[in-house]
N, C-alpha and C positions, 0 to 999 in steps of 0.2 A: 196262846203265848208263843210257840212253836212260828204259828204261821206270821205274827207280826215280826218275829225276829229273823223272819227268812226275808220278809219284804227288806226289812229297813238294812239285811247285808245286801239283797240284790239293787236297792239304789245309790249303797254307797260304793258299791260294783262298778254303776252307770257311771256314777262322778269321779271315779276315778278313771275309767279309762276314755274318755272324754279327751278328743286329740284335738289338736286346731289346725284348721283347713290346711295350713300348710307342709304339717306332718302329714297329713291324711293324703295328701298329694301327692309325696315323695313315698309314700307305701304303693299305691296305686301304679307309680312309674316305674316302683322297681321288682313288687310282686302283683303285674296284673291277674285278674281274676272277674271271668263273670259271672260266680259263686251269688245269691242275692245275704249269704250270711257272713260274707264278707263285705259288704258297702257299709259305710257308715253309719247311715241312714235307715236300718236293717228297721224295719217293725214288726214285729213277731205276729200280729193279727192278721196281715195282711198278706205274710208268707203261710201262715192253716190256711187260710181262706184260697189261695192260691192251691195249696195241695189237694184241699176238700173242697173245689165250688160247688160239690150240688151234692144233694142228703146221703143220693145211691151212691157216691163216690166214698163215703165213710163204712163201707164194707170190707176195702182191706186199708183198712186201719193200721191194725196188727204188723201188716209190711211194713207201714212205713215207719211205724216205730221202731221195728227191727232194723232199718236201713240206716237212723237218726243215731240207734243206741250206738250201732256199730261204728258210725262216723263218730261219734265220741270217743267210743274205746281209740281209734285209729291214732283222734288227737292227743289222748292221754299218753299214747306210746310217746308218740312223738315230742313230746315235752319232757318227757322223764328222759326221752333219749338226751335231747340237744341239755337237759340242767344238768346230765353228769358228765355230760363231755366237758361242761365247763369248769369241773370240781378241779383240775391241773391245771388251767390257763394258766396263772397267774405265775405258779410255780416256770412256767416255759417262759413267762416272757421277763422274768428275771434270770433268767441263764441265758436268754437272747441278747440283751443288753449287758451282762458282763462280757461278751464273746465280742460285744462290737467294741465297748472300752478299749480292750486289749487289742485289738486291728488297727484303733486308731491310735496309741502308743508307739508300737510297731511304726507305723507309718511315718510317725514325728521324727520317728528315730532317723531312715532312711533319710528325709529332708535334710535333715544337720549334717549329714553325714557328706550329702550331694554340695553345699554349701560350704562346706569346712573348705573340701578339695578346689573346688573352684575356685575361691580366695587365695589359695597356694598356688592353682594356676596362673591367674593375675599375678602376683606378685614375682613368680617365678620369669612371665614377657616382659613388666618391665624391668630388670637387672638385665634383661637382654637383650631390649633397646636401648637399654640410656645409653650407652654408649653408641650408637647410630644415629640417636637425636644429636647428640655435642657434635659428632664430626657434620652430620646437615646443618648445623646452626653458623657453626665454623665456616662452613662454603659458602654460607648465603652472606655472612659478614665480611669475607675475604673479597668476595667478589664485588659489593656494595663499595667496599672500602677501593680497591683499587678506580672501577670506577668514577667514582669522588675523586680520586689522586687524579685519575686524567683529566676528568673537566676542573682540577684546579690547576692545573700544567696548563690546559688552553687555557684558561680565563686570563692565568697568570703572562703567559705568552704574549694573548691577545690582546689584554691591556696596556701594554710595553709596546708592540705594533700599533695601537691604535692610536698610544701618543706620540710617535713617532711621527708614525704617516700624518697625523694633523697638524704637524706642524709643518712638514713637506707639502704640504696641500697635494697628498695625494686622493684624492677623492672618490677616484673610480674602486680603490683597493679598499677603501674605507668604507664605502657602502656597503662593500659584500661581507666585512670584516664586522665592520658596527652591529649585522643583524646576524651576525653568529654569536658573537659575545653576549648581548643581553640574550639569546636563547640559550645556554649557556648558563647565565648569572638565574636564569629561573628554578633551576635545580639549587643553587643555595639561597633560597627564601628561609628554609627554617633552618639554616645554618648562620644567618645572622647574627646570635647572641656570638658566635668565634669573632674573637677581633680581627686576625686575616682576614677573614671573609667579609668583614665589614667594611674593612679597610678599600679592598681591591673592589665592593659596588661603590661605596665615594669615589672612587678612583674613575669609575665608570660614568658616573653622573657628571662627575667634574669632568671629562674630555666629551662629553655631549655638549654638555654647556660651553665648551669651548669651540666646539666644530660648531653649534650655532651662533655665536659670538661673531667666529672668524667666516661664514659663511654670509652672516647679514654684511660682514666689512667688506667682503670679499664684492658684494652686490652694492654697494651703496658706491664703490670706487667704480665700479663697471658701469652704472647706471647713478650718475650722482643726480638729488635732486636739483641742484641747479648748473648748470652748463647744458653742453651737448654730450651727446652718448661718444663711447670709447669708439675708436674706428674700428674698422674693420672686423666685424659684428659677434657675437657672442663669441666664446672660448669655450674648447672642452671641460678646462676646469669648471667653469659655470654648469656646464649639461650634467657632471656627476657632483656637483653640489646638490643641484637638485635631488639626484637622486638620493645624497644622504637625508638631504630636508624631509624626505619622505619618510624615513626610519624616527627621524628626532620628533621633539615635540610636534602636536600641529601648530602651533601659534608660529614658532619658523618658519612651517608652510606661507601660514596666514600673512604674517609680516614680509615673507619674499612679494607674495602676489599684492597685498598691496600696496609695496612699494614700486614697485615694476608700473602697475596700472595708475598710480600716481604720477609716477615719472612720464609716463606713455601721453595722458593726459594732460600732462602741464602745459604743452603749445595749447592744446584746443582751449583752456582756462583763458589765457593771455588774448586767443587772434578776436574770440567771440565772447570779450567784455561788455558789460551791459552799456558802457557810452560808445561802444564800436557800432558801425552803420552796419556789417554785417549780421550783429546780433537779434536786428527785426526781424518781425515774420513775414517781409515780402523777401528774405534772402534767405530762408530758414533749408530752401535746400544745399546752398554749402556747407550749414554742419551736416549734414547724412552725406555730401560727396565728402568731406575730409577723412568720417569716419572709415567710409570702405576705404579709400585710399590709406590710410591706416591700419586697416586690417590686412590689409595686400602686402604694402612694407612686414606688419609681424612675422605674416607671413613664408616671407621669403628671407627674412635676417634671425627672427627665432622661433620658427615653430620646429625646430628640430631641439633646442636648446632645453625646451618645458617640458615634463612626459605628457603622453596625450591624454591621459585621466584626470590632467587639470583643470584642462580645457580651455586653457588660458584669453582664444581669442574671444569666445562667447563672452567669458567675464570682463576683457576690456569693452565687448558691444554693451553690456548690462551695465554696467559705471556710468557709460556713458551717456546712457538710456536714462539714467540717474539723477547725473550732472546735469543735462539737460532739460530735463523735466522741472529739475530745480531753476534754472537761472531761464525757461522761458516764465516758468510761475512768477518767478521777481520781475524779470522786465517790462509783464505783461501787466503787473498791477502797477508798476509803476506809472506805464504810459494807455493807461486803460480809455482815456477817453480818444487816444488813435485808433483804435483798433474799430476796422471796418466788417460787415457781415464780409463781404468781398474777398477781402482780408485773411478774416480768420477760417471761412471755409476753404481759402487755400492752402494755409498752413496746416490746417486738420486731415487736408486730402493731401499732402505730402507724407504727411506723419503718418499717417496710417497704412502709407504705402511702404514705407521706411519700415512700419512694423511686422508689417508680411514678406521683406525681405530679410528679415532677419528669421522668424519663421520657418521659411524656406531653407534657412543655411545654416539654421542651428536647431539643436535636439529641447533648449530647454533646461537642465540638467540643472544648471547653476541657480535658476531662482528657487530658494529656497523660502523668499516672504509665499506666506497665504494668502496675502490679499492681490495678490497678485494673478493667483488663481479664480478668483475671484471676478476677475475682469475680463474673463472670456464669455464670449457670444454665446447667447440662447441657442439651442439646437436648431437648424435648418429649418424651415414648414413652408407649408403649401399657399403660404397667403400670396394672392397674386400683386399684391403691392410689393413685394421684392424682387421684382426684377432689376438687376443692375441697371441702373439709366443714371448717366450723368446729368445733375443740375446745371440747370442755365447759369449760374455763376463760375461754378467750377470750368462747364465747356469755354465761356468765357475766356475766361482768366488765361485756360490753356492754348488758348487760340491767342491772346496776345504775347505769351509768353513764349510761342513757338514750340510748346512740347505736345509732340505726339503720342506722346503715352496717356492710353485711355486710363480713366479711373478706375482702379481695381478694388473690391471688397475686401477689405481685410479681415473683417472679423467670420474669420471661418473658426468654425469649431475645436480644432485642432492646434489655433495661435497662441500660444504660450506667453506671447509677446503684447496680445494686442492690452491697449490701453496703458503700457508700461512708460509712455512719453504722451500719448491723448489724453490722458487722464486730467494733466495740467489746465487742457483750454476747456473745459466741464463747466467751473465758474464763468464763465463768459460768454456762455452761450447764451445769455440774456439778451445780447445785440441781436443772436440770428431768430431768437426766439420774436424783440421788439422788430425787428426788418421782415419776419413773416406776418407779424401781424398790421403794418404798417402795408405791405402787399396785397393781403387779403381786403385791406379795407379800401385800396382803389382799384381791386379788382371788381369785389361790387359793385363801387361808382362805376364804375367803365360798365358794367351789366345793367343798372339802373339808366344808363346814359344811351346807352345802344337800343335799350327797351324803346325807349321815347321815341326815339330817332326813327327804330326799324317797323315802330308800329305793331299791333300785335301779329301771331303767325295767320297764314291764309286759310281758309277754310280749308281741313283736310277731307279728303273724297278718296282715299284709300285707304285702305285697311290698316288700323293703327290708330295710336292718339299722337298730336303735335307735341314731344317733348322740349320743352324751352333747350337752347343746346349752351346756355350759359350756365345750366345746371352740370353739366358733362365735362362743362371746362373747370366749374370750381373744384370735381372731386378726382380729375386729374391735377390737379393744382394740388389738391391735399396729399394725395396720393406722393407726389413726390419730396412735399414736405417731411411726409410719416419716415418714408425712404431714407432720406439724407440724415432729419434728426436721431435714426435709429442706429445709423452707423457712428455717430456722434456721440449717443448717450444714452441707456436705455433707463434713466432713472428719472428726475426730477423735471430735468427739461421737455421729457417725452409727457409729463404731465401737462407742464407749463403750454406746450403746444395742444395738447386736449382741449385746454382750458378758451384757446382762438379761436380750435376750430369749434367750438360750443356755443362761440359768439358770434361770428361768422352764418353759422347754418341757421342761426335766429333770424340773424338780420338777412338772410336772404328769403325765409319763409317770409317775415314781414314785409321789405321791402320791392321784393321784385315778384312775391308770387301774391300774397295777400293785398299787397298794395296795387297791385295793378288789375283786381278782381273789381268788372263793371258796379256801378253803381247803381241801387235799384231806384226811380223814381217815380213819381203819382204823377197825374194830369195835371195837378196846383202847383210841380215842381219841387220834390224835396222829398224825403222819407220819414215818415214824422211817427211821434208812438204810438196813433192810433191807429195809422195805417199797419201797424204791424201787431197790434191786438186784434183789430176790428176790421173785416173787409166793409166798407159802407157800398152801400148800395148805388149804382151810378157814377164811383170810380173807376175807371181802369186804367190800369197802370202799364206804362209804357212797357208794350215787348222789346228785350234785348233781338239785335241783328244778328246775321248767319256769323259775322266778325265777333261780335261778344260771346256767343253761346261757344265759335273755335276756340276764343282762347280760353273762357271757361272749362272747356275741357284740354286743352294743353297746361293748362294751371295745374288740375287735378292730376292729368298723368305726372305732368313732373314734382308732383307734390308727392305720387305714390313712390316714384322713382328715387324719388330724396330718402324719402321712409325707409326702401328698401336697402337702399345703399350706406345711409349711418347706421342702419345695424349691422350690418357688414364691416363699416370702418369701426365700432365700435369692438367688434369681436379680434379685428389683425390690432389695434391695440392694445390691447388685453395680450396678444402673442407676442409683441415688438420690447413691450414694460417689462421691468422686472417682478418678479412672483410677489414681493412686500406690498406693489404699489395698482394689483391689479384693482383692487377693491374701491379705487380712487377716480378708475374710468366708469363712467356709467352719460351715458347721452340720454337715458329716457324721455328726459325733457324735451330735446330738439325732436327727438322722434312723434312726442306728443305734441310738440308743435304744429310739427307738418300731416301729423291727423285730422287738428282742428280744422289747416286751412282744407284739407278733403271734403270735411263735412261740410265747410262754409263752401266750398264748389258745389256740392251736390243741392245744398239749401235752395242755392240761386238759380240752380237748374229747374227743382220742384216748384221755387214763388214764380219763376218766369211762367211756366206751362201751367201751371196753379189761376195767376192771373189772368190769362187770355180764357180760359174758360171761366172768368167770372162772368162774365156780359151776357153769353148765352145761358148760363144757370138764371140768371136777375130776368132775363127772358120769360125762361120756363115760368119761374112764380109769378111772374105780371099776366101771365096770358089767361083769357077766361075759360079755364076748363068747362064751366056748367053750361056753355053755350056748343061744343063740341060736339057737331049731330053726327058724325061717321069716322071710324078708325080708319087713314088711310096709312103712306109710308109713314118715318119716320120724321121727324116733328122738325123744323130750319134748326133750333138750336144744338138737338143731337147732330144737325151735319157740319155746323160751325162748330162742335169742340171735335169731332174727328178730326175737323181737317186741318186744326190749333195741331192737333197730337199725330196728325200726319207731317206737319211741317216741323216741328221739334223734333220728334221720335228720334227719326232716320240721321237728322243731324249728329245729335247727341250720343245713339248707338256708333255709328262710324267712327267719331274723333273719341270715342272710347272703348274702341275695339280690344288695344292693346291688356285695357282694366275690364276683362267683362263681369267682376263681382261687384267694382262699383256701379257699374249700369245697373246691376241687378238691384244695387243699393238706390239707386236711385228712381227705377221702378215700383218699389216697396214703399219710397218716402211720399211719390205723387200718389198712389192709389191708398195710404194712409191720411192723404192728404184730400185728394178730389172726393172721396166717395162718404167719407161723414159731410162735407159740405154739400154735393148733394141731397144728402137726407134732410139736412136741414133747407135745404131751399123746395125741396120734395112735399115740405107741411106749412111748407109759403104755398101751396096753388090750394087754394080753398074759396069757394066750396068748388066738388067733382062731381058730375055727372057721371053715370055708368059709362057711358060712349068714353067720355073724357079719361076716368080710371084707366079704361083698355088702351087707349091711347099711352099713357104717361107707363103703363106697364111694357108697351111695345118698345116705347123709346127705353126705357130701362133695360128692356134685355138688349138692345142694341149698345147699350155702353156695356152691357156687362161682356157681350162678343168682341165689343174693341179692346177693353182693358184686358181680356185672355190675351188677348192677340198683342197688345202691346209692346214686350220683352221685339219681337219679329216681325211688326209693322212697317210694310215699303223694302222689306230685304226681301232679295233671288230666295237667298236661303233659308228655308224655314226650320226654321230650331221651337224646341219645346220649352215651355216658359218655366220655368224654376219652381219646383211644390213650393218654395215659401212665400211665392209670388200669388202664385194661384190660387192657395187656400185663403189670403186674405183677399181677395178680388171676389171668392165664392161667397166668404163669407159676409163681408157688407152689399154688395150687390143682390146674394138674397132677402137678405133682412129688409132691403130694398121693395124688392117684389111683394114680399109677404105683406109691409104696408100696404100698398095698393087691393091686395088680393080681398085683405081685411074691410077696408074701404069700399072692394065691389061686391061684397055680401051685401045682403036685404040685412038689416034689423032690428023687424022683426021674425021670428019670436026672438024677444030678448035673451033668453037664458041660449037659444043656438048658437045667437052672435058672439057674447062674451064667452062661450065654450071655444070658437073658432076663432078665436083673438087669441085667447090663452093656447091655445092648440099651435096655430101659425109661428109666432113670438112668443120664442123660449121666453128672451127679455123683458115681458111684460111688466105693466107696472100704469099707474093711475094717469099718470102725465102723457104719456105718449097715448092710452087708450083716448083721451082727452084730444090729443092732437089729429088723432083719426077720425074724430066727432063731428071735430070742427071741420075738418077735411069734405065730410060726408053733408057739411052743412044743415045739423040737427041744431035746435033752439038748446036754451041753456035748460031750460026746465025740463024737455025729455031727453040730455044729457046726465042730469043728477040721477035719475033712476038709475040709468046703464050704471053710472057710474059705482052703486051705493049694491048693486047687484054682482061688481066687478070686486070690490073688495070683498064682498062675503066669498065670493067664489074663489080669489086667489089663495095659493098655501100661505100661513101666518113668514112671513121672512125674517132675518134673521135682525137681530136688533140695529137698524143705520143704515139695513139692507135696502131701503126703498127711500129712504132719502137721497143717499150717496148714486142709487141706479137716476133718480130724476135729473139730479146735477150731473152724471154722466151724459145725459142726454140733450139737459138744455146748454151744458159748457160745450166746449168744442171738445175732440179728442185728447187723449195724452201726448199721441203724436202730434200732434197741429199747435197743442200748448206748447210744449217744451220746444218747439220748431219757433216759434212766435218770440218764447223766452228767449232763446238762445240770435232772433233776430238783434230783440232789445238791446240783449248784452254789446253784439257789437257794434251796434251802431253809437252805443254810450262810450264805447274803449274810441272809437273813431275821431267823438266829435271834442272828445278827452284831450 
């Protein structure tokens, strides 16, 4: 019983003093130890085992229990020590907290104490300030008040002088006077509920009112509007009027100036009435001579009289600019069906010289409209169409009229002015807009007329193509057109002339460059549709002359020349318009026009050289190969197409020196052209002899060396043919060879033959092995075997893949089609 009640207190021992990690931690950190009967974790089995590891070691025993006992007693002291140390705490720290009580009594005490006194000091500085505040308060109101007393002495004074001197007309005293007084009356703003005060600013208001009153009387007597002006020219009085008008309202201001430039303008109203002869635009420089003579006169009678911050003479020039703006817009719709292009570009080239004289001799200052700002020029650029060059109308005009003065550009970037009186003839530039286009269209005739006349250009034999030089006149003709209408108006008219020359550059692709392109015809006479699907055999069609083939390429250069140049006029359009209205130029069209007629030059060049080699190809397949006992040179018909391509070549390279990528273009078009037609006339010579194959191979690589050679055929100078020339020249010219090559195998054995078919000709395929059959002059029955040998052996293609390759094969090419198509087309627009 003893020993179960010693277990169940030592585990209720365990459970209670059973800490959690976090207490255990905070012991660990504050009393380290590496005791093992101090860890937590202590096992008592594992510390014996530890003391006793081995049997011999439980000999001295006895020690260590003496060492254990004695660490016990140690602990016992030490507990009894630390429990009766603590038998007083409690009593100590109840006499430690009454002793702090009492400190902090104490302590509250001193605060109230420190507190009291300072409140007494306060109170004690102010009793011995107040009195220092009232006499400061007193000095700042004394001095306020006096102050106030003087500027009501001045105002009072100065109100009494000012009606005084107004009615003196003293004016020079008054201006200096007036602008003291209201600076002055500003200091009693919030002294206006006092009735004096209010009294003497009425008083104020009322003798403004009256010095403007008697300031307009004083101007309307001096300058009445109807009569003539007071002699002997302005008055002091007047020059310190103004100067009060400056102080007084502005509408004074506004009402002096314009009354004055009212009165100033009332002759020029009266001399250049709309039923007066001087009021047209063939006299329209006497109104710009009367104005400067008028500004001379102000000049010299009152520009001392206005202060110069008026600027009075500008704003009579800007009225003026005004009025007449106004009453040429009336006269001009009145009498609208007078008005000449001749006419009106004279009056616009006055006016806008009128404009930059004014420019010139004034700042600007006074126009306050924005739209006026509005009307000044695009910023300068590089386009080479703005060179100042006066039009044939203007030099004209100037030459009957005896004035030496060249036409000068007004619209610089800096004119303030311009457009302020041009703006008026804007509407009417429909005449110069119909009179350009009325010009262009017998400018053409006169090109279409001179064509005929002068016959095409001569063969060139210099380096260069014949450019038509009626093409150089029409776009110096534009050129000047763009010029003039830009200085005229960069908006809707600059359209409106787009729109001519869009029509213009049509009608000259069609009628002088299209239209005058030879016409191709047959032996029967005529160019019919199957001549341009189908070459028949024992046709040929007339070769074009060294004369046709020139102006065929003088067509073409000047066709490329046009090309190059409406994109160019296209682009300084686009920089002449205003920025709303660029989106509205666009020539593509005309540009794609004069591409057509390029292709249609280059067409006529390939059917011309195309056709002369048809006779010798019709040759080749008439002649009987299987009778050919020996390979000698090459064969009459390969020397008759050289020397077809000797006599073209060098012509066609020469008079297209100037375009060498169309030559190039048109080396690509014959050799897309000549060499599937060969292959097709290549499976017309049947049946072949081996001698014959070698033959028909020899002269085959004898074209394939002329077509390399081609691009530099008959030139000094030998230049390298273009890769995109070559590769097509390699490539059908071998596909060339490899037939034949096919054709001179033995076969049999069968399966070598159709392996070296398939091997030779990527492009293989039933029909053409067929064609090679026939070539070889095999019977149709030991063709079906090859043939039935030939599809096992081919790879399976792709589905349409071997139909689509036979019609490649028996149609003509893409190129030769759509060359053919595009013949039809226009021979249908032609005969349309």
């Amino acid at each position: 019983m003893m020993e179960e009640e010693e277990l169940e207190f030592v585990e209720e021992l365990e459970a209670v003093l059973q800490l959690t990690p976090e207490v255990q931690l905070a012991i660990e950190q504050v009393f380290p130890s590496q005791d093992p009967l101090d860890r937590a974790d202590f096992n008592a089995v594992e510390y014996i085992n530890t003391l006793f590891p081995t049997e011999q070691s439980l000999a001295n025993i006895d020690e260590v229990v003496n060492k254990i006992r004695l660490k016990i007693r140690r602990l016992d002291d030490n507990i009894r020590t630390v429990v009766r140390g603590q038998t007083n705490v409690g009593q100590d720290g109840r006499q430690a907290l009454e002793e702090a009580q009492k400190a902090i009594q104490q302590l509250f005490g001193k605060i109230k104490d420190i507190k009291d006194k300072a409140e007494k000091s306060e109170q004690m500085v102010k009793e011995i300030t107040r009195d220092i505040k009232q006499l400061d308060h007193a000095k700042r109101h004394l001095t306020t008040s006096i102050t106030t007393l003087n500027h009501l002495h001045m105002l009072a004074g100065g109100v009494d002088s000012l009606e005084a001197m107004t009615r003196r007309r003293q004016y020079g005293e008054v201006a200096n006077l007036l602008q003291g007084v209201m600076n002055v009356l500003e200091h009693f703003h919030k002294y206006m509920g006092i009735p004096q005060i209010r009294q003497l600013s009425e008083r104020v208001k009322a003798a403004q009112t009256e010095l403007g009153q008697q300031i307009l009387a004083d101007f309307e007597e001096a300058f009445p509007s109807q009569g003539t002006k007071r002699p002997g020219g302005p008055s002091n009085v007047l020059r310190d009027a103004c100067l009060v008008a400056n102080i007084l309202d502005p509408r004074i201001k506004q009402e002096i100036i314009k009354k004055f430039i009212k009165q100033h303008l009332s002759e020029y109203l009266v001399l250049f009435q709309e039923n007066q002869d001087v009021a047209w635009l063939d006299k329209i420089d006497r109104r710009y001579a009367w104005i400067k003579r008028q500004l001379v006169d102000y000049e010299e009678k009152y520009g001392r009289m206005f202060p110069r911050e008026w600027c009075m003479a500008e704003r009579i020039a800007v009225e003026f600019c005004h009025v007449t703006r106004t009453e040429l817009a009336k006269i001009m719709r009145t009498r609208a069906k007078e008005i000449e292009v001749k006419l009106l570009l004279f009056a616009i080239q006055r006016t806008t010289n009128f404009e930059g004289f004014l420019a010139k001799r004034f700042s600007g200052c006074t126009l306050t409209d924005g739209s006026l700002k509005k009307l000044e020029s695009p910023p300068a650029s590089t386009n080479p169409f703005l060179e100042d060059e006066p039009t044939p109308e203007t030099e004209e005009l100037a030459t009957e009229k005896g004035d030496l003065d060249q036409p000068k550009k007004p619209k610089a970037p800096d004119n303030p002015f311009h457009g302020i009186v041009s703006k008026c003839f804007e509407p009417h530039l429909y005449v110069y807009i119909e009179s350009q286009d009325k010009n262009l269209g017998e400018l053409i005739d006169r090109f279409v007329a001179d064509f005929k006349a002068q016959g095409p250009p001569k063969p060139n034999t210099d380096e260069g193509g014949a450019v038509l030089p009626s093409c150089a006149d029409l776009f110096v003709y534009y050129k000047k057109c763009m010029v003039q209408c830009s200085q005229l108006s960069t908006g809707e008219p600059m359209i409106a002339l787009t729109t001519i020359f869009q029509k213009y550059l049509r009608e000259y692709a069609w009628k002088i460059l299209s239209g005058n392109l030879p016409k191709t015809t047959t032996s029967s006479g005529g160019l019919t549709i199957s001549s341009l699907l189908k070459e028949k055999e024992g046709s040929e069609a007339a070769k074009f002359t060294l004369e046709e083939l020139c102006l065929i390429c003088g067509i073409l250069s000047t066709a490329e020349y046009c090309l190059a140049t409406t994109q160019q006029l296209e682009e300084k359009l686009k920089e002449k318009v205003d920025v709303s209205l660029i989106e509205r130029i666009n020539l593509t069209g005309e540009m794609d026009t004069f591409s057509t007629v390029i292709s249609s030059s280059i067409q006529l060049l390939v059917q011309d050289l195309d056709a002369a080699c048809d006779p010798a190809l019709t040759a080749m397949s008439k002649m009987q190969w299987q009778n050919v006992e020996h390979v000698g040179d090459q064969s009459p018909y390969v020397t008759s197409v050289i020397l077809h391509i000797k006599q073209n070549v060098p012509i066609i390279r020469d008079n297209l020196a100037s375009t060498r990528k169309y030559f190039t273009q048109f080396c690509i078009k014959f050799a897309n052209s000549f060499i599937p037609k060969f292959i097709t006339h290549l499976f017309k010579c049947k049946p072949i002899s081996m001698v014959g194959a070698e033959q028909l191979l020899l002269d085959t690589h004898s074209l394939k060396m002329v077509l390399l050679d081609l691009p530099s055929i008959g030139s000094q100078v030998v230049r390298k043919a273009p890769a995109s020339y070559t590769k097509i020249v390699v490539k059908g010219m071998t596909r060339a060879e490899m037939i034949l090559k096919v054709v001179m195998a033995p076969h049999e054995p069968l399966v070598v033959f159709v392996d070296n078919y398939i091997k030779l000709l990527t492009d293989c395929n039933t029909e053409t092995f067929q064609k090679i059959l026939d070539m070889k002059g095999l019977k149709r029955s030991e063709q079906s075997s090859m043939l039935e040998l030939l599809r096992q052996r081919l790879p399976a293609p792709p589905s349409g893949a071997e139909s689509s390759g036979s019609l490649s094969l028996m149609a003509p090419t893409p190129e030769q089609e759509s060359s053919r198509i595009r013949k039809l087309e226009k021979l249908i627009k032609k005969r349309l």
